[in-house]
C-alpha positions as protocol buffer text, in pm:
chain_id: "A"
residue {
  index: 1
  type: UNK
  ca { x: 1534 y: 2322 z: 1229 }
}
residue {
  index: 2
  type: UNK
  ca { x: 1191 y: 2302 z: 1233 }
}
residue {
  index: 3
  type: UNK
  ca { x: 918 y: 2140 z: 1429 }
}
residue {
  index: 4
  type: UNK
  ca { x: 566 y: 1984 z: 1437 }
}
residue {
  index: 5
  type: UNK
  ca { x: 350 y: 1800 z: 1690 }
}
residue {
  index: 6
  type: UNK
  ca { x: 390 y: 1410 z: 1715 }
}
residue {
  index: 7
  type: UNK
  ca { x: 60 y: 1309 z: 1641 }
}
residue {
  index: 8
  type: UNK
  ca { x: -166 y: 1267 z: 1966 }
}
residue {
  index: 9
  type: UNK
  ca { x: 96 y: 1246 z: 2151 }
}
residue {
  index: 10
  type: UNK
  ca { x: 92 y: 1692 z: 2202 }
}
residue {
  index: 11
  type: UNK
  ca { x: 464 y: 1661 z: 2190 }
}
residue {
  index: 12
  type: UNK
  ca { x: 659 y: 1894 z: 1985 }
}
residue {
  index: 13
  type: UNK
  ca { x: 990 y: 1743 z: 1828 }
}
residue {
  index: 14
  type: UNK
  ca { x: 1248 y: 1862 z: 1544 }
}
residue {
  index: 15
  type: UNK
  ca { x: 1117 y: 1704 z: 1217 }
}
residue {
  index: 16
  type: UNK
  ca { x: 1477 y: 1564 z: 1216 }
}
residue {
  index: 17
  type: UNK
  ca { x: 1571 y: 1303 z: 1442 }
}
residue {
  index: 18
  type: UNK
  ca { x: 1893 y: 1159 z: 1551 }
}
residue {
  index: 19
  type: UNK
  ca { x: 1881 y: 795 z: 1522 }
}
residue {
  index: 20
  type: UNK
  ca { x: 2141 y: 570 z: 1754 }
}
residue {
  index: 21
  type: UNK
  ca { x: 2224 y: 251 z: 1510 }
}
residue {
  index: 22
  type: UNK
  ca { x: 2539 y: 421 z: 1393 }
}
residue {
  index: 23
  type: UNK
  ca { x: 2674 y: 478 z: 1781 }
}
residue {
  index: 24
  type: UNK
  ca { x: 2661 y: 117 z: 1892 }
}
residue {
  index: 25
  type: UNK
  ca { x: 2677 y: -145 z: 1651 }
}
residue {
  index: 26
  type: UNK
  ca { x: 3019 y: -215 z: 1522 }
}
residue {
  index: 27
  type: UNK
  ca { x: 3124 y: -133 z: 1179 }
}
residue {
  index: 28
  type: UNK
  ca { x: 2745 y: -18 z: 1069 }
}
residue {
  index: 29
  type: UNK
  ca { x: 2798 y: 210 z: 809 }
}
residue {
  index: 30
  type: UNK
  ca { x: 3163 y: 241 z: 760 }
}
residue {
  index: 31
  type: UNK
  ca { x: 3471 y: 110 z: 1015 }
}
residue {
  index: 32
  type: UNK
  ca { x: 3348 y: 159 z: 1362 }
}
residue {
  index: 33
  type: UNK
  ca { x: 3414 y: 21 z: 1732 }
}
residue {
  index: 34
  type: UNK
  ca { x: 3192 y: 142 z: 1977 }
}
residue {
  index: 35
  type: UNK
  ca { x: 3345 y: -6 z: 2280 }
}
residue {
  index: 36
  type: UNK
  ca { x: 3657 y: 221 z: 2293 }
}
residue {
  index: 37
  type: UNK
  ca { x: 3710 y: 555 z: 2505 }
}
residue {
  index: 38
  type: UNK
  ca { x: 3724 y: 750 z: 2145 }
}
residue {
  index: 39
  type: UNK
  ca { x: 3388 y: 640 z: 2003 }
}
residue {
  index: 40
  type: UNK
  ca { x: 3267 y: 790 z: 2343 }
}
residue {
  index: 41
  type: UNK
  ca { x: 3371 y: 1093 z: 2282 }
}
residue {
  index: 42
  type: UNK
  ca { x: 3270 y: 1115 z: 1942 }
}
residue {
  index: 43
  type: UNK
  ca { x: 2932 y: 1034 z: 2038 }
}
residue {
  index: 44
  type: UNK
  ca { x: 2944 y: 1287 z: 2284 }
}
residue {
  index: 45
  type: UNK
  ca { x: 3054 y: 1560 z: 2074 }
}
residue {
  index: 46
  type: UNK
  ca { x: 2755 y: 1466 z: 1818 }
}
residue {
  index: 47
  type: UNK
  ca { x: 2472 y: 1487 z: 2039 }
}
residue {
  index: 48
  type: UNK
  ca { x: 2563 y: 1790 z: 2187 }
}
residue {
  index: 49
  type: UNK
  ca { x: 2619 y: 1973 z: 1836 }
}
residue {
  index: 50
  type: UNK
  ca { x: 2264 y: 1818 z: 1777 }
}
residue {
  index: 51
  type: UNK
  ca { x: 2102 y: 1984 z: 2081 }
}
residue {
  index: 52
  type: UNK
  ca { x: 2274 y: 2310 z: 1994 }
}
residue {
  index: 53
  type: UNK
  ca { x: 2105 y: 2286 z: 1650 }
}
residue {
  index: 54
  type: UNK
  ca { x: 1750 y: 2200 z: 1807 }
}
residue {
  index: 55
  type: UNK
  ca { x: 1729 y: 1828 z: 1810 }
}
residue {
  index: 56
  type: UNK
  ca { x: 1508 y: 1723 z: 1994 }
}
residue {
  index: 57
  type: UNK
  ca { x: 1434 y: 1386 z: 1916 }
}
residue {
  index: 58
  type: UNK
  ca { x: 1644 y: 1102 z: 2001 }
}
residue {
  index: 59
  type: UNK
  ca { x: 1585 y: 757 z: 1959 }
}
residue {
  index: 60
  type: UNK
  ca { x: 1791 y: 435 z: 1994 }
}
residue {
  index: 61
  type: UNK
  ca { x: 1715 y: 76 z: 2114 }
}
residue {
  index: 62
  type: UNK
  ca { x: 1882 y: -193 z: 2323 }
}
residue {
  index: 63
  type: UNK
  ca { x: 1917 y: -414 z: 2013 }
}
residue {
  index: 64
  type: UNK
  ca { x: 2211 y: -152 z: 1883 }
}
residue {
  index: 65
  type: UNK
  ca { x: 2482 y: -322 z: 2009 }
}
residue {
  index: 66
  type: UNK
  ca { x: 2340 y: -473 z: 2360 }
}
residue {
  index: 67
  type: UNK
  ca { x: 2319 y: -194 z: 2511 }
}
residue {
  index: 68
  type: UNK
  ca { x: 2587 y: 7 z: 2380 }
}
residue {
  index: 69
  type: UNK
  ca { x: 2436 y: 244 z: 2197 }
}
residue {
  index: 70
  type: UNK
  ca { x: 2170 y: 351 z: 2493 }
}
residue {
  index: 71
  type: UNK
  ca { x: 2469 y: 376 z: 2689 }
}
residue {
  index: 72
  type: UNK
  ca { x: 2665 y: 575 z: 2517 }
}
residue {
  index: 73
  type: UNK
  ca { x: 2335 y: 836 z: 2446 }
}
residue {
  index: 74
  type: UNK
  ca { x: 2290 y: 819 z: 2825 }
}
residue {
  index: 75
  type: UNK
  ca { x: 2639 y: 944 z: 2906 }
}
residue {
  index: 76
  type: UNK
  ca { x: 2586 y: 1223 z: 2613 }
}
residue {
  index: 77
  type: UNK
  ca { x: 2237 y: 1388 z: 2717 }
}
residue {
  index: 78
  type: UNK
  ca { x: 2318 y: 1375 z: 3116 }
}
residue {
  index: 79
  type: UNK
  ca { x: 2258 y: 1716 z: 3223 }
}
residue {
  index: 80
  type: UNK
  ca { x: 2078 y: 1773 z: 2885 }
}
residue {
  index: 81
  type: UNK
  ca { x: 1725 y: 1574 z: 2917 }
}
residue {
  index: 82
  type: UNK
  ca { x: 1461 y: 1833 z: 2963 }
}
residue {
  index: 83
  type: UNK
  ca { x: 1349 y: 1976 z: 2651 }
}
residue {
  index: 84
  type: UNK
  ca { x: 1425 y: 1625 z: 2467 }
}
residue {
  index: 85
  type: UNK
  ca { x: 1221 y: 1344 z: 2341 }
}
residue {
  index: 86
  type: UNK
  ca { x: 1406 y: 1007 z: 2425 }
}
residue {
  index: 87
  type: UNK
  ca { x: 1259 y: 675 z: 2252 }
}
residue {
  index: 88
  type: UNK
  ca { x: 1360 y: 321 z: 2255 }
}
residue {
  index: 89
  type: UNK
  ca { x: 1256 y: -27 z: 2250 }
}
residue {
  index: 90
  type: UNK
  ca { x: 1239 y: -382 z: 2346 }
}
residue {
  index: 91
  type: UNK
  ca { x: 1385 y: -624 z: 2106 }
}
residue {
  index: 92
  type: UNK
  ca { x: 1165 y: -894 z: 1945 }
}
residue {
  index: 93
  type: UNK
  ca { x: 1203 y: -1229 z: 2100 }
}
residue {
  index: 94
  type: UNK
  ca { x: 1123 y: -1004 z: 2411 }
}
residue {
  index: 95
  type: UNK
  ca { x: 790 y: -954 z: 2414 }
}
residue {
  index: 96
  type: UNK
  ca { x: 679 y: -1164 z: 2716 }
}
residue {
  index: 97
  type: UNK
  ca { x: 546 y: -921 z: 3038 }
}
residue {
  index: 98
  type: UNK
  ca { x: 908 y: -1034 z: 3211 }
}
residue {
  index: 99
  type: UNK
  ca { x: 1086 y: -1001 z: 2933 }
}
residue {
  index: 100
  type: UNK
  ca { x: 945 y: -608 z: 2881 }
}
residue {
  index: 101
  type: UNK
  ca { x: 986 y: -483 z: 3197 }
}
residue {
  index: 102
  type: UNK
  ca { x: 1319 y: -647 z: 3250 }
}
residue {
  index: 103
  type: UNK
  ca { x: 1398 y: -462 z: 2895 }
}
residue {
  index: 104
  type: UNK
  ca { x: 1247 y: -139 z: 2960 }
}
residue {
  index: 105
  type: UNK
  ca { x: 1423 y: -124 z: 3350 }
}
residue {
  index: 106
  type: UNK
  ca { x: 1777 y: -180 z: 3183 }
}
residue {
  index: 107
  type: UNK
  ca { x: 1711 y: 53 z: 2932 }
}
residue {
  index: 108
  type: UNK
  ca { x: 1642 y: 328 z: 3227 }
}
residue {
  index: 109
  type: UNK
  ca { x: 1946 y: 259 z: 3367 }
}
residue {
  index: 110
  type: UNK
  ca { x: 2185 y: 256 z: 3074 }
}
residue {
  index: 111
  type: UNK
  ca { x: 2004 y: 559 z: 2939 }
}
residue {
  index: 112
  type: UNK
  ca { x: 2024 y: 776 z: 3271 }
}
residue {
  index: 113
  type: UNK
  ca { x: 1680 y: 866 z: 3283 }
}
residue {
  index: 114
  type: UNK
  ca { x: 1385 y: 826 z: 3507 }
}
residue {
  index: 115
  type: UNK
  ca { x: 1093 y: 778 z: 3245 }
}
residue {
  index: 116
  type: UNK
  ca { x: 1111 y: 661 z: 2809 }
}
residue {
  index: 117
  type: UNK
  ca { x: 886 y: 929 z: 2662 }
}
residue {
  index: 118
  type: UNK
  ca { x: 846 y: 638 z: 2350 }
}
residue {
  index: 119
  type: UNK
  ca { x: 824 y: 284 z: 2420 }
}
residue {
  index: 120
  type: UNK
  ca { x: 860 y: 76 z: 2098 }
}
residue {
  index: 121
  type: UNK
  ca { x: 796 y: -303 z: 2026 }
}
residue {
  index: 122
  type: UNK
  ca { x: 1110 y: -332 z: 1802 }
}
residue {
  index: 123
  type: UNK
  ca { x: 979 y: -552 z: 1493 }
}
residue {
  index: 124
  type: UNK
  ca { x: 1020 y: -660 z: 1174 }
}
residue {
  index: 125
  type: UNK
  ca { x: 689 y: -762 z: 924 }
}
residue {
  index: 126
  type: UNK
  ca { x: 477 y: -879 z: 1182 }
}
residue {
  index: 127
  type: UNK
  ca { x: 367 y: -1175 z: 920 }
}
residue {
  index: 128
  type: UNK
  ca { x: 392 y: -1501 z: 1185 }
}
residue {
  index: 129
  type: UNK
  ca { x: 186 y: -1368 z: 1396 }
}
residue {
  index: 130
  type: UNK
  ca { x: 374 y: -1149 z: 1631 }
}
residue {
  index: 131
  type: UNK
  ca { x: 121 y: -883 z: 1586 }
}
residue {
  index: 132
  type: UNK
  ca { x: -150 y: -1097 z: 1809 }
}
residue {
  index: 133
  type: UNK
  ca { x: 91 y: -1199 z: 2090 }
}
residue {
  index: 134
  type: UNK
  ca { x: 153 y: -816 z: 2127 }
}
residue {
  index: 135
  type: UNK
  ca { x: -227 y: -727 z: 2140 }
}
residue {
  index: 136
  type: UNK
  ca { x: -322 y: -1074 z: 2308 }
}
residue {
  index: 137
  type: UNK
  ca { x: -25 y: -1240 z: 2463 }
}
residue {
  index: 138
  type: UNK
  ca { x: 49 y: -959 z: 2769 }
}
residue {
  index: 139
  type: UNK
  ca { x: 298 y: -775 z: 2517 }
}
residue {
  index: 140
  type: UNK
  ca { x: 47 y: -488 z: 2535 }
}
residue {
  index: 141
  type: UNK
  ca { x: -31 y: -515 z: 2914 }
}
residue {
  index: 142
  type: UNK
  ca { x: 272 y: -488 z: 3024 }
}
residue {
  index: 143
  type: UNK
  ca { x: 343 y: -151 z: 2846 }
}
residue {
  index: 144
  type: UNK
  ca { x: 48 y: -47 z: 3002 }
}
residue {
  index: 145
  type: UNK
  ca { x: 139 y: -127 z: 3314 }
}
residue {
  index: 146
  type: UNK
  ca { x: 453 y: 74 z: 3262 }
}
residue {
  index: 147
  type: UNK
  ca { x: 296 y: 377 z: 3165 }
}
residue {
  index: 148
  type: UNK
  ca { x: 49 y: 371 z: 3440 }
}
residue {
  index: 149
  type: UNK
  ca { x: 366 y: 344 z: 3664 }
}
residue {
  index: 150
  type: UNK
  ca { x: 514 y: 628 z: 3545 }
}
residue {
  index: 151
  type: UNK
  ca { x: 837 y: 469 z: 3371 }
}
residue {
  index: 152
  type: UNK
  ca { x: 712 y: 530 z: 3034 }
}
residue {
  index: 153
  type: UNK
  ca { x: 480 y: 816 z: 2846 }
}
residue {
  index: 154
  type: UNK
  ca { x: 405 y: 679 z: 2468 }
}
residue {
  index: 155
  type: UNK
  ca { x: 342 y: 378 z: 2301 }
}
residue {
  index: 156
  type: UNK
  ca { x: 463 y: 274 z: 1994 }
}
residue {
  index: 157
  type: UNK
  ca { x: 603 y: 10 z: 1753 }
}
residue {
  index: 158
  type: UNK
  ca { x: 846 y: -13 z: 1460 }
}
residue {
  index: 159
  type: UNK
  ca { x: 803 y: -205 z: 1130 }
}
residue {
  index: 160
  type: UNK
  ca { x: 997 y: -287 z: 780 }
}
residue {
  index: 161
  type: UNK
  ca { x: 685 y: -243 z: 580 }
}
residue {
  index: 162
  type: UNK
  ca { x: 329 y: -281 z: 527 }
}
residue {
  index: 163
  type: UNK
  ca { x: 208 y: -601 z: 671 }
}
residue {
  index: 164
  type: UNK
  ca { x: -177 y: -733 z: 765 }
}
residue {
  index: 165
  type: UNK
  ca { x: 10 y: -742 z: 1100 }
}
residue {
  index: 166
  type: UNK
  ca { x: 99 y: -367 z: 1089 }
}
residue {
  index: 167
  type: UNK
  ca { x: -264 y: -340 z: 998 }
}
residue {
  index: 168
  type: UNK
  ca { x: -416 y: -456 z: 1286 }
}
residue {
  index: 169
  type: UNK
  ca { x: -188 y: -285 z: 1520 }
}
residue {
  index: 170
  type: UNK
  ca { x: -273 y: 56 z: 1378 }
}
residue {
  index: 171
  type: UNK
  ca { x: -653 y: -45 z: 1393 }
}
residue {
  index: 172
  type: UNK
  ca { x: -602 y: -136 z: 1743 }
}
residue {
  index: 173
  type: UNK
  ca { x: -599 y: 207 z: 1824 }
}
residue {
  index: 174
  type: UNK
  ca { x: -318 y: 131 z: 2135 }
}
residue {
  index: 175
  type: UNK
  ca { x: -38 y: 287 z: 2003 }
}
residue {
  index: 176
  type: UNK
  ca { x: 30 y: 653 z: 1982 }
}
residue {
  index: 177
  type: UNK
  ca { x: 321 y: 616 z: 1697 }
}
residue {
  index: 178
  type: UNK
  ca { x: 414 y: 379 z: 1470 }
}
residue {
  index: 179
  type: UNK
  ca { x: 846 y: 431 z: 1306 }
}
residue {
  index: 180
  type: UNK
  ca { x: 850 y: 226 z: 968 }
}
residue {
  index: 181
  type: UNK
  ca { x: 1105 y: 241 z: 715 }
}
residue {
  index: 182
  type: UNK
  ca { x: 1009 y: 487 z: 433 }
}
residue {
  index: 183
  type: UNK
  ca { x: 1234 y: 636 z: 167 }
}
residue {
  index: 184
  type: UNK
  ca { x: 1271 y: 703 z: -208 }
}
residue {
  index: 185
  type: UNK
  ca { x: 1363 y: 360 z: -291 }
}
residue {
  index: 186
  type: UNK
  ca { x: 1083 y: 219 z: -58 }
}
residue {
  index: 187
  type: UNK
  ca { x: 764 y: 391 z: -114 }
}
residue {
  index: 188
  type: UNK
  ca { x: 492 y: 176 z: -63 }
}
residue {
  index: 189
  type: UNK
  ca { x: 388 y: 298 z: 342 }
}
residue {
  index: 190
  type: UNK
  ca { x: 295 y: 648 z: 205 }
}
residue {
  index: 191
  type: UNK
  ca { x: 175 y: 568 z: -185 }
}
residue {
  index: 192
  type: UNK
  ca { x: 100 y: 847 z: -369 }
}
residue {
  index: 193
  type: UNK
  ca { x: -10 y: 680 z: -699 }
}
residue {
  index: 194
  type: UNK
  ca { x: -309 y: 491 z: -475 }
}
residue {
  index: 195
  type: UNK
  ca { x: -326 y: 684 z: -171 }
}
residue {
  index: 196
  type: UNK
  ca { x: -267 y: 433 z: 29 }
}
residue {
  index: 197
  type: UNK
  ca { x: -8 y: 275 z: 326 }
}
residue {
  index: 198
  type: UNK
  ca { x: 29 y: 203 z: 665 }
}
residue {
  index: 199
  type: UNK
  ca { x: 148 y: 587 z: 711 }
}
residue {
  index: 200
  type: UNK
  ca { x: -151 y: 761 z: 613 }
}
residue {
  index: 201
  type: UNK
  ca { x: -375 y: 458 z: 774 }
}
residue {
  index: 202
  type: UNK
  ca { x: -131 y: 573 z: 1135 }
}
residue {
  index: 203
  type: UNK
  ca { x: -173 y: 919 z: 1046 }
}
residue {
  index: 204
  type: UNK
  ca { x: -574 y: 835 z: 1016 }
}
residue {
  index: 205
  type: UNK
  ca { x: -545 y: 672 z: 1381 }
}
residue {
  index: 206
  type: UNK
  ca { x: -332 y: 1050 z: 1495 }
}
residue {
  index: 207
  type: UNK
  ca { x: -56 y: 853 z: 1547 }
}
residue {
  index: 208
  type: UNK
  ca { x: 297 y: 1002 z: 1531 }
}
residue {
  index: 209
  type: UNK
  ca { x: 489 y: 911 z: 1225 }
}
residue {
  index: 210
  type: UNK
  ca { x: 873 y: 819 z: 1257 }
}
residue {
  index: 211
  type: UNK
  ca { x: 1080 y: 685 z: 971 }
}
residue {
  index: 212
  type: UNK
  ca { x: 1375 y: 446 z: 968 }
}
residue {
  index: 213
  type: UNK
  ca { x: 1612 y: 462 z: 688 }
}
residue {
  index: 214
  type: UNK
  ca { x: 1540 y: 800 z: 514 }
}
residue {
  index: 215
  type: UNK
  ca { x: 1816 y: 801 z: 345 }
}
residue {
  index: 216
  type: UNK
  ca { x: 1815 y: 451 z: 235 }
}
residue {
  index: 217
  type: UNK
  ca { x: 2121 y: 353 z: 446 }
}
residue {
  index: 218
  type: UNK
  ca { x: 2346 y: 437 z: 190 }
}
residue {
  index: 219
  type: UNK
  ca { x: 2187 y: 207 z: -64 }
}
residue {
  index: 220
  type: UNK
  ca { x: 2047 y: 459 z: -344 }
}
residue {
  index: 221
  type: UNK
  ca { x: 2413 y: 670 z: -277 }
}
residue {
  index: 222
  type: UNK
  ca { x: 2642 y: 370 z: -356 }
}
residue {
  index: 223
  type: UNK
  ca { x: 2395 y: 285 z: -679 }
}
residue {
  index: 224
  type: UNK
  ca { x: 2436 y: 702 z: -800 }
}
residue {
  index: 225
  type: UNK
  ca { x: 2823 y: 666 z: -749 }
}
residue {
  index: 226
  type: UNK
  ca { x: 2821 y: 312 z: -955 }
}
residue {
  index: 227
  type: UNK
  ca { x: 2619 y: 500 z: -1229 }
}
residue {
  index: 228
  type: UNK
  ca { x: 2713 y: 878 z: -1220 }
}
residue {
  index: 229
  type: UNK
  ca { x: 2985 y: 892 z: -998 }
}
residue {
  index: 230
  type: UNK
  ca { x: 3027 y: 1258 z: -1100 }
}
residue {
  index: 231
  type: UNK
  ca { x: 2731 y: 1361 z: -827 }
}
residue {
  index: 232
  type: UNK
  ca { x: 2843 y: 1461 z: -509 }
}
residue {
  index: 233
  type: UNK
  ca { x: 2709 y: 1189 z: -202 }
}
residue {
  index: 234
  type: UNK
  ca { x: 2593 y: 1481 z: -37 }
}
residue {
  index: 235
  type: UNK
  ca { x: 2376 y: 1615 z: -281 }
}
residue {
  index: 236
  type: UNK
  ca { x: 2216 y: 1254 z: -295 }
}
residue {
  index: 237
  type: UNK
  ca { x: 2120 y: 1268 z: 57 }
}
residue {
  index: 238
  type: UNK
  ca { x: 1969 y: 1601 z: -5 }
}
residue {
  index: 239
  type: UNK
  ca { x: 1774 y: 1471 z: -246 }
}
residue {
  index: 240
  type: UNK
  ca { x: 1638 y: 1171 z: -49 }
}
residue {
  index: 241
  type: UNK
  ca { x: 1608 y: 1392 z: 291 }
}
residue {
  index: 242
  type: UNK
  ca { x: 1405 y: 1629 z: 47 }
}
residue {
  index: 243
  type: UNK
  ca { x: 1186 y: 1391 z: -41 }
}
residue {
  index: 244
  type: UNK
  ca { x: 1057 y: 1244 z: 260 }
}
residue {
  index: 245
  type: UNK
  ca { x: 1068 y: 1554 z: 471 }
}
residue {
  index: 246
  type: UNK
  ca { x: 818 y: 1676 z: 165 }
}
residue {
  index: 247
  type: UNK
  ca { x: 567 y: 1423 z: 261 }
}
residue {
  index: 248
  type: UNK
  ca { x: 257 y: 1577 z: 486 }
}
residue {
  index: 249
  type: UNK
  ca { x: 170 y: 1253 z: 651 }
}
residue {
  index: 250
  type: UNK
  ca { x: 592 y: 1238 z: 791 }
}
residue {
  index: 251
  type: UNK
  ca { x: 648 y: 1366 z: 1130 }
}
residue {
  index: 252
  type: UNK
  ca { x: 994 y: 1296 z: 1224 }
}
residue {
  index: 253
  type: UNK
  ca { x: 1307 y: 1146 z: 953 }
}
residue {
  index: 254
  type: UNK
  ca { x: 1572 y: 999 z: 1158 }
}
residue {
  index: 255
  type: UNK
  ca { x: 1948 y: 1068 z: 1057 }
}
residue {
  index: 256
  type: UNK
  ca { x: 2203 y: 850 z: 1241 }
}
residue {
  index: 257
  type: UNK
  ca { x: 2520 y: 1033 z: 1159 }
}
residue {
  index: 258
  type: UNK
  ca { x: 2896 y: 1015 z: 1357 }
}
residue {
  index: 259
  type: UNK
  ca { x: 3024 y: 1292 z: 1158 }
}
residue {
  index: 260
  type: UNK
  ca { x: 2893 y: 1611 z: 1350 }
}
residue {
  index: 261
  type: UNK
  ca { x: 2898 y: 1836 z: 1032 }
}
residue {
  index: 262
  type: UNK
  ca { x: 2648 y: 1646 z: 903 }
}
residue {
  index: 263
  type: UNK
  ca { x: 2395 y: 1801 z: 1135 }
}
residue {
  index: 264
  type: UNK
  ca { x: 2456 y: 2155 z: 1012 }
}
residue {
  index: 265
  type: UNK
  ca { x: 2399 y: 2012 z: 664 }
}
residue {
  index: 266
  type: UNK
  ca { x: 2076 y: 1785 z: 778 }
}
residue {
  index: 267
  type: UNK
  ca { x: 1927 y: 2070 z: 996 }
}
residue {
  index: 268
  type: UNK
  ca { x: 1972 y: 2288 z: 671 }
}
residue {
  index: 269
  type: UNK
  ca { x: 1761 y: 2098 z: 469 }
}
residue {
  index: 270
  type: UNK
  ca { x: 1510 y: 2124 z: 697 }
}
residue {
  index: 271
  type: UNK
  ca { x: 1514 y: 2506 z: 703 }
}
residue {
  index: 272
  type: UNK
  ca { x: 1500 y: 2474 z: 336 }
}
residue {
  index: 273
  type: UNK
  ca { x: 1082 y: 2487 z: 232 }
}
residue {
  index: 274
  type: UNK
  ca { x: 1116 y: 2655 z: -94 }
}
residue {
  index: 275
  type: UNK
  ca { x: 1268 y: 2271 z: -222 }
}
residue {
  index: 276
  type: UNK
  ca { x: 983 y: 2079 z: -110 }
}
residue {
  index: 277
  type: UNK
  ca { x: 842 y: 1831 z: -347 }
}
residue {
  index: 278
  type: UNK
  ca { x: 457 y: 1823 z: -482 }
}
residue {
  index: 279
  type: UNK
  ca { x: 469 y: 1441 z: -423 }
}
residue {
  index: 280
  type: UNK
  ca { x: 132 y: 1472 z: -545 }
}
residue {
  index: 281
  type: UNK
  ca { x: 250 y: 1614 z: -892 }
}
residue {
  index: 282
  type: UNK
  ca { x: 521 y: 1367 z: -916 }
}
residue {
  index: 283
  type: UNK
  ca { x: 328 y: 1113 z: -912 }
}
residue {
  index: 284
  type: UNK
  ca { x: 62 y: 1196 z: -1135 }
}
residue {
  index: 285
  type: UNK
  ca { x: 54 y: 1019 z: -1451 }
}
residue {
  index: 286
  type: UNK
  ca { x: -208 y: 1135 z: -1673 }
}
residue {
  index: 287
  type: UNK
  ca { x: -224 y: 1425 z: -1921 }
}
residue {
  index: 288
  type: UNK
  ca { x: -324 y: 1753 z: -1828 }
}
């Protein structure tokens, strides 16, 4: 596994994260109950084959099935949370000062820790306007308030896409990383053709870059199998891990598996340099 610095934040994390989706909402990804004694223990069993391997990074939010999922990555990492980065965040629709801290108190108690290293505002587009009740509305405040108290470290804030919203809350210069969804299929936060997107505008700002989705949620897999069924999944999600883990402005891809195997096979793709992509190259479209 390897590593890199999150931004201004000085904290070093595994440029391979382990996302929490998959662990508490029900049937995400393939047949799935979180609320029995098994899916516990599967859990469990993945998150410590991910510290073995040098996670470090682990992020989930309350919005995975209420709660569920930061429970269940609570009762995984107890007696493991030194040495880890833990993230989460407070659902939109919960963005009121009582709302947050009401959010962010629940989520220390399901998660079993006494401080959130990453505090997220858990959006969408930002295009109704959601971006100025953060910034002007107490949204922003209140985080403050919690990381002057202690309870959290980082600020941050996740988005679908680029979004005059998104915009202005990189330009705010409040937020010390910024988790968008970015992937092969979706390319327009990091554009290579323009140089341009909300990743490199974060990355201008030294914020930490996260991305959602890497590996397109299973989308650009399903669409290979339709059209050359012959290529093995895995080799797909090489590919698309690849890709993004090849782009310089990327700090941390997050995986949410529930198979623990795929770890070993995710962490080796990280090892792997020599396959790096010139996105640069790739990109380029006139003669030489």
């Amino acid at each position: 596994m390897r590593y890199c610095t999150l931004g201004r934040t000085g904290l070093i994390v595994s440029e391979i994260g382990l996302g929490g989706a998959q662990f508490g909402i029900r049937d995400y990804m393939g047949h799935w109950d979180p609320t029995t004694a098994d899916a516990q223990r599967n859990v469990t069993t993945v998150v410590h084959r991910a510290l073995d391997l040098g996670y470090t990074y682990f992020d989930t939010a309350p919005g995975y099935g209420d709660g569920i999922a930061e429970e269940m990555l609570g009762a995984a990492l107890e007696g493991h949370r030194e040495g880890i980065v833990l993230a989460t965040k407070v659902s939109a629709g919960r963005w009121t000062p009582a709302l947050i801290r009401e959010s962010v108190e629940a989520s220390l108690r399901r998660l079993r820790t006494d401080v959130i290293d990453i505090i997220q505002f858990h959006g969408g587009w930002y295009n109704r306007g959601e971006d100025e009740g953060i910034l002007n509305g107490g949204g922003l405040d209140e985080f403050r308030r919690l990381r002057d108290e202690g309870k959290v470290r980082f600020l941050g804030f996740t988005c679908e896409g680029p979004s005059g919203g998104v915009e202005r809350l990189i330009a705010s210069g409040e937020f010390d990383t910024i988790q968008a969804r970015y992937n092969l299929m979706y390319q327009h936060p990091s554009d290579f053709e323009n140089d341009e997107g909300i990743i490199r505008l974060a990355d201008a700002q030294k914020m930490g870059v996260i991305l959602m989705r890497p590996l397109t949620s299973g989308v650009f897999q399903r669409l290979i199998a339709m059209t050359w069924p012959q290529i093995p999944t895995e080799e797909v999600g090489r590919l698309l891990l690849n890709y993004v883990l090849s782009d310089p402005y990327v700090d941390v891809a997050l995986v949410g598996v529930r198979e623990p195997h795929l770890l070993e096979v995710n962490a080796a793709i990280s090892d792997d340099v020599d396959s790096r992509i010139d996105l640069e190259a790739l990109h380029y479209r006139f003669a030489r």
